[in-house]
One Martini backbone bead per residue (centre of mass of N, CA, C, O) as a GRO file, in nm:
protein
  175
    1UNK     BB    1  -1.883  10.144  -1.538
    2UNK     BB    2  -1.794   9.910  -1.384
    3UNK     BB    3  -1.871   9.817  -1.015
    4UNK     BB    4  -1.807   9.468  -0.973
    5UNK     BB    5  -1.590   9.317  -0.697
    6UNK     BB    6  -1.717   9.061  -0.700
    7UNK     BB    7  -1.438   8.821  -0.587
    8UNK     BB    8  -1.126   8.669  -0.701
    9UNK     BB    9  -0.832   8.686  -0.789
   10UNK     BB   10  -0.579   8.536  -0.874
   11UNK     BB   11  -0.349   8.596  -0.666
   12UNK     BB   12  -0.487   8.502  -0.448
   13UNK     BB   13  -0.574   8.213  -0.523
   14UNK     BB   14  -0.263   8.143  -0.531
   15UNK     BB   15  -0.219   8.168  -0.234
   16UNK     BB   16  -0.434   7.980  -0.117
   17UNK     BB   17  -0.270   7.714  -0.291
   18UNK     BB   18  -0.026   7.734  -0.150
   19UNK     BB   19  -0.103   7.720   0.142
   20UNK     BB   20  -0.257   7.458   0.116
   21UNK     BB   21  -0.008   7.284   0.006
   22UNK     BB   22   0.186   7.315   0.267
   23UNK     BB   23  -0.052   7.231   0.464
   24UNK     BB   24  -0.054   6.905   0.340
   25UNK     BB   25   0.221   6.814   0.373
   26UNK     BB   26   0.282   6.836   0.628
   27UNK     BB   27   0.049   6.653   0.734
   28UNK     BB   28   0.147   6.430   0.616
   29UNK     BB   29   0.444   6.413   0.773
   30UNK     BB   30   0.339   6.397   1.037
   31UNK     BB   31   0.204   6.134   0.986
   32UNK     BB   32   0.392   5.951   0.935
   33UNK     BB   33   0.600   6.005   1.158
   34UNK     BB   34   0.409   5.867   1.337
   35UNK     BB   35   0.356   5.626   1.290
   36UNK     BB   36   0.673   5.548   1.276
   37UNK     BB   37   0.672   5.574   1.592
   38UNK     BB   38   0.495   5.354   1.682
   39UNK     BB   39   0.610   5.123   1.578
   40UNK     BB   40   0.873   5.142   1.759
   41UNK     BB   41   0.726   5.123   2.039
   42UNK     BB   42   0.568   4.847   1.976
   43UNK     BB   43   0.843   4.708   1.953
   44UNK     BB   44   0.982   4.785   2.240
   45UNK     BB   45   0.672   4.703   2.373
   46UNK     BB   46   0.754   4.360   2.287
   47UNK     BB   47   1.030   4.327   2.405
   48UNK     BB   48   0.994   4.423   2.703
   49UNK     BB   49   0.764   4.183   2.746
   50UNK     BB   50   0.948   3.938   2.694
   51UNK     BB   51   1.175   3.983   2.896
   52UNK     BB   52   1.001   3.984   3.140
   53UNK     BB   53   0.892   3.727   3.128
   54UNK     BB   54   1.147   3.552   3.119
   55UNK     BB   55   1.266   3.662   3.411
   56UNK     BB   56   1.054   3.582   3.572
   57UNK     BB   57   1.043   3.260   3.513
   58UNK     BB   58   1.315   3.181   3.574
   59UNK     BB   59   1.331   3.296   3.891
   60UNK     BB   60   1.106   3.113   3.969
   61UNK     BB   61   1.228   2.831   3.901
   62UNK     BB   62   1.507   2.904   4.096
   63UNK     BB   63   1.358   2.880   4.345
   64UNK     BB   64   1.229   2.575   4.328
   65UNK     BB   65   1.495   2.417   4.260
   66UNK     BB   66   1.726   2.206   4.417
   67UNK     BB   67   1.953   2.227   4.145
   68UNK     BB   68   2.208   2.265   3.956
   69UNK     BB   69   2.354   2.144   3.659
   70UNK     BB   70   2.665   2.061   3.528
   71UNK     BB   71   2.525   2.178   3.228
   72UNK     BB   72   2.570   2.452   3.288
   73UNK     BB   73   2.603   2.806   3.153
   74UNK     BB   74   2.630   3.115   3.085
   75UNK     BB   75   2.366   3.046   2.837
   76UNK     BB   76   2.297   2.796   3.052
   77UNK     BB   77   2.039   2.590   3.202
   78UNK     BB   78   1.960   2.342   3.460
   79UNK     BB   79   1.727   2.221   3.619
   80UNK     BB   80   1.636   2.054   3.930
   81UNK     BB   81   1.365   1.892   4.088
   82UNK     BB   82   1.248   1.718   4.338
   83UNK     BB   83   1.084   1.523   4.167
   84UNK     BB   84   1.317   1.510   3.869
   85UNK     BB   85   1.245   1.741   3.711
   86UNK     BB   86   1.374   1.908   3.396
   87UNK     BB   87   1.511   2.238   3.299
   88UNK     BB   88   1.572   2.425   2.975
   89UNK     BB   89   1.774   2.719   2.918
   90UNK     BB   90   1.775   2.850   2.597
   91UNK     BB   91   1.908   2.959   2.298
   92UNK     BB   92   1.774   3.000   1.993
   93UNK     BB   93   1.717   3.015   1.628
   94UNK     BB   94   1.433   3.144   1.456
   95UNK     BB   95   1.212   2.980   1.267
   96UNK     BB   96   0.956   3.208   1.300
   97UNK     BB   97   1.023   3.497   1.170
   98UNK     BB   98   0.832   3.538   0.918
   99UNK     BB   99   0.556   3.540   1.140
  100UNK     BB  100   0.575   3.807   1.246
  101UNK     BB  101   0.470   4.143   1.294
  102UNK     BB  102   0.723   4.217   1.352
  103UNK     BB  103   1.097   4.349   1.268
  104UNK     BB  104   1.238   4.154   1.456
  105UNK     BB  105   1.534   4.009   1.553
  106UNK     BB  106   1.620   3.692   1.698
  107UNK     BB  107   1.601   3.470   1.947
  108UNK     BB  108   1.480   3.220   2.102
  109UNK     BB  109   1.337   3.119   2.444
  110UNK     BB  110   1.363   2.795   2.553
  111UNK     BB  111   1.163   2.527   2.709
  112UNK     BB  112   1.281   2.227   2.858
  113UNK     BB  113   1.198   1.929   2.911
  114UNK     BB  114   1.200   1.581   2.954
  115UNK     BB  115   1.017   1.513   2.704
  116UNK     BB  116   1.136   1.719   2.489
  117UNK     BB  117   0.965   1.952   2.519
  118UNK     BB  118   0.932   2.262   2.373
  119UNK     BB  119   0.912   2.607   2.434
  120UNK     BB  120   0.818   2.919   2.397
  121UNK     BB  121   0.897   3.200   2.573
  122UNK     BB  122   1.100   3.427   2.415
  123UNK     BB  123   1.144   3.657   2.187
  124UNK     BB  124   1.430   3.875   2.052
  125UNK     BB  125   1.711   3.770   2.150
  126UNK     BB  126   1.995   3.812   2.231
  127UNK     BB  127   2.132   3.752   2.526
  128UNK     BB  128   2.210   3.518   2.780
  129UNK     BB  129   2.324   3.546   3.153
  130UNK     BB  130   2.464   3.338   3.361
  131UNK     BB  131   2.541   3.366   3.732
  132UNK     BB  132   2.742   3.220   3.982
  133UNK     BB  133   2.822   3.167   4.300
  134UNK     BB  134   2.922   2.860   4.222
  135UNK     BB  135   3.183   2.623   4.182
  136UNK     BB  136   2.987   2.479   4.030
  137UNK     BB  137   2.653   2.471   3.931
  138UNK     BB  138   2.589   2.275   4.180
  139UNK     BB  139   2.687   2.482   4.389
  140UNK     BB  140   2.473   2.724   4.352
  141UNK     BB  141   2.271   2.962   4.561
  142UNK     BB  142   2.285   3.127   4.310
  143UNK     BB  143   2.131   3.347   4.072
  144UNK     BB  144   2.191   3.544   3.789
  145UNK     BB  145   2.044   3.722   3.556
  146UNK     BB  146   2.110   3.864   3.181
  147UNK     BB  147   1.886   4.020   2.931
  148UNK     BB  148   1.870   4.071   2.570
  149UNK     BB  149   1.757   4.319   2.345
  150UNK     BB  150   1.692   4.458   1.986
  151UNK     BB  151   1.580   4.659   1.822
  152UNK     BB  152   1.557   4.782   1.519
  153UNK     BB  153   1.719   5.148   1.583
  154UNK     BB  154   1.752   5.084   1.893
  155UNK     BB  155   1.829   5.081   2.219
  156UNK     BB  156   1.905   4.840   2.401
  157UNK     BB  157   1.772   4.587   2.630
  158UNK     BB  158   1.796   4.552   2.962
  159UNK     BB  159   1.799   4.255   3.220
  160UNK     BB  160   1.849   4.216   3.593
  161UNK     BB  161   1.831   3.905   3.817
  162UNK     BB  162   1.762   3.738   4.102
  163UNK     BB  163   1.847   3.412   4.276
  164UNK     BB  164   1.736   3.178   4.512
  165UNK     BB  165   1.788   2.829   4.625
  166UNK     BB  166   1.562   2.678   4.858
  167UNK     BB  167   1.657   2.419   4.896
  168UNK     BB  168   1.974   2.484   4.941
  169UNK     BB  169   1.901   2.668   5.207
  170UNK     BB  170   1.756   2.409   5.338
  171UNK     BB  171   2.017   2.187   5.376
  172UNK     BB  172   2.188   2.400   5.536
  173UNK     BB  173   1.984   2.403   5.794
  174UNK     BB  174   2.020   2.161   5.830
  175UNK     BB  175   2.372   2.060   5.833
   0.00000   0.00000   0.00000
């Protein structure tokens, strides 16, 4: 009688191939499921570095400043500087949406100077408020910005920040 029990049953090999085989799914499927978790996030983290970045820049402008311009509303804001340079902060629909890296949907924040040069200052914006501390926006020594954006299918991100105007608060203590 043969007495040779070197190898492995069928039995055991399929269970090897099985237990492997599910192991192999799952760690595919986590793999997916992370790389579109970090998709997300980098979404994310460009959508709030957009915001931050147009917020600082804005307040900086406000700070500088001498009066804003009585054609500013809720959307669109005017500085008029010293100097007598103007610059015009308004959302534009966004033209080069389908050159983005991300698939973020939103408006472009663009800054307008007097030569009628535009800059894109922040993509992917959902909408900017501005409020005044005095009506009209000409006569405001204060202003409140209030910025948002949002990736799908994550939730809206919003900053909100203010400035007051430097020139104004000269111009009350000369007075």
């Amino acid at each position: 009688m043969l007495r040779n029990n070197k190898g492995f049953t069928l039995v055991e090999v399929m269970i090897v191939l099985t237990i492997l085989s599910i192991l192999t799914v799952s760690l595919s499927n986590l793999l997916l499921n992370s790389n579109g978790f970090f998709q997300r996030v980098s979404n994310q983290s460009e959508l709030q570095q957009n915001l931050r970045l147009a917020l600082i820049t804005i307040i900086r402008d406000i700070q500088k400043c001498k009066y804003i311009d009585n054609d500013s509303s809720s959307t669109e804001i005017v500085l008029v500087f010293p100097d007598g340079q103007r610059i015009r902060y308004g959302l534009k629909p966004d033209d080069k949406e389908e050159e983005h890296r991300f698939q973020l949907k939103g408006k472009v924040l663009f800054q307008e100077k007097n030569n009628g040069n535009r800059e894109p200052l922040a993509n992917f914006i959902k909408s900017i408020n501005f409020t005044y501390n005095n009506s009209p926006p000409e006569k405001a020594t204060f202003v409140t910005v209030e910025i948002s954006g949002q990736v799908t299918p994550l939730k809206e991100v919003t900053l909100k920040s203010g400035a007051g105007l430097k020139w104004a608060s000269f111009a009350l203590a000369t007075n």
